[in-house]
N, C-alpha and C positions, 0 to 999 in steps of 0.2 A: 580409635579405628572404627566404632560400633557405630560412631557418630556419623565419622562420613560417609558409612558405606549405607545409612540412613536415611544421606541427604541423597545419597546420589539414587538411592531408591525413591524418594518422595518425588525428584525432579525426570526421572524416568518415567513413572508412575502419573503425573502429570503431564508427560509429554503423550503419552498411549492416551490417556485420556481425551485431552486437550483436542486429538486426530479423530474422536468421535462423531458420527453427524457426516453430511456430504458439505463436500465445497460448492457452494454456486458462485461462485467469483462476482462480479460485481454488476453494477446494475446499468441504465445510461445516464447517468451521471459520476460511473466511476468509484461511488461509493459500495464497498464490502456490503455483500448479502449475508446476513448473519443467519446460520444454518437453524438457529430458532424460530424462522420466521417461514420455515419452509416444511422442515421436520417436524410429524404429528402434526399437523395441521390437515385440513382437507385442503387442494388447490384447484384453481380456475384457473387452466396454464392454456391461453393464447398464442398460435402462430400467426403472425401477421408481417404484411412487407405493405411499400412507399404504394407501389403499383397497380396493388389490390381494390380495386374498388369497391367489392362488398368488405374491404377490412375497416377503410375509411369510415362505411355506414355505421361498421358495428360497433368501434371505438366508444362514442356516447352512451350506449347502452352499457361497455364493460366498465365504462368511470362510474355510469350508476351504480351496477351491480356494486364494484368495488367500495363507493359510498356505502351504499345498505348492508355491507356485510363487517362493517368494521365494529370491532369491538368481540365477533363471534372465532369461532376457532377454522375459520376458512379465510382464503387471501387470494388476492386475483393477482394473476404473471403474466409477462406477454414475453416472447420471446422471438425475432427479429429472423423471420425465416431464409431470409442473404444473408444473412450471418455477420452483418455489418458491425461494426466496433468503434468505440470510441468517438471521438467527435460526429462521427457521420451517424450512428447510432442516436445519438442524443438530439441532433438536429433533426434526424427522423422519427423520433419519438412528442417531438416538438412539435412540427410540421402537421403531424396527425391528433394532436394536442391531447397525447395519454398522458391520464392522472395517474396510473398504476405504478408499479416499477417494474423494467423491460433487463431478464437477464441478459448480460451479454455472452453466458456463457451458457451452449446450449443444454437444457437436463435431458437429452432424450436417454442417454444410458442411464443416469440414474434412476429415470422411473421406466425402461425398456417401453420407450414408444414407438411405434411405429414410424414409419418415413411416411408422410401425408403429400402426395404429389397435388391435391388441392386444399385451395385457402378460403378463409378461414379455416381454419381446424381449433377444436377448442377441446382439452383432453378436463375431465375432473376427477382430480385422484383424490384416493382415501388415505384418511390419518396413517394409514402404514405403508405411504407410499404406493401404493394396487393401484392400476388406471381400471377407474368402476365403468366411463363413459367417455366414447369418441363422438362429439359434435362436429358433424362437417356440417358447413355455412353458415350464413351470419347467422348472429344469436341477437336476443333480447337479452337485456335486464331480467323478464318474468322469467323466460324458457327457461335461462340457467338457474334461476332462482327453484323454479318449481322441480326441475331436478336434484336437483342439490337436495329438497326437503326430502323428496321419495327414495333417492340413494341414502341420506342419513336416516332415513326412518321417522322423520316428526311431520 
């Protein structure tokens, strides 16, 4: 009896666990955002849409930033301000030829963002999830870069 009531403690215990972290559902390509990749982390979270003209510009600049910053504990997101899904999603992630990964599933509650009626909007939050800085309009590579160093403090 000690046993199973054991397992079923280990496997309950695992499942509470397991729920730790936020879900960010997946990305456009469909593939599972795994909440490591998001959590503790600092992020460069991008709204951007098909229509936007200054989002167009700024794309190249977010694929750099996104280059230069791998390897370090920050990650670039963009996030599809129609809120498109799935194929159309992917097609317009395509179109706009981002290299980053575009959640399809919005985080504004999880890191309490503001609703941004203009675009670009680029929020950069801290490792504990805190938005330290709202960027309206296009960005650089530098700008965000040199933010990023004065927010982390190096």
């Amino acid at each position: 009896m000690a046993r199973q009531w054991a397992a079923a403690l280990a496997i309950f215990m695992s499942l509470l666990l397991g729920g730790c972290g936020n879900d960010y559902g997946v990305d456009q390509y469909g593939q599972k955002v795994a909440a490591e990749r998001l959590d503790k982390q600092w992020l460069v979270l991008n709204y951007w849409a098909e229509w936007c003209g200054p989002c167009r510009t700024e794309i190249p600049e977010l694929n750099a930033l996104n280059e230069q910053l791998k390897g370090q504990s920050v990650s670039v997101f963009g996030v599809n301000f129609d809120n498109v899904q799935g194929e159309e999603l992917k097609a317009a992630s395509e179109k706009l030829g981002i290299k980053f990964s575009v959640l399809a599933q919005n985080p504004a509650q999880i890191f309490d963002l503001p609703r941004s009626e203009a675009l670009p909007v680029t929020y950069i939050i801290d490792d504990k999830g805190k938005v330290r800085e709202q960027l309206l309009g296009e960005q650089t590579a530098a700008g965000v870069l040199e933010r990023l160093q004065v927010l982390r403090g190096h």
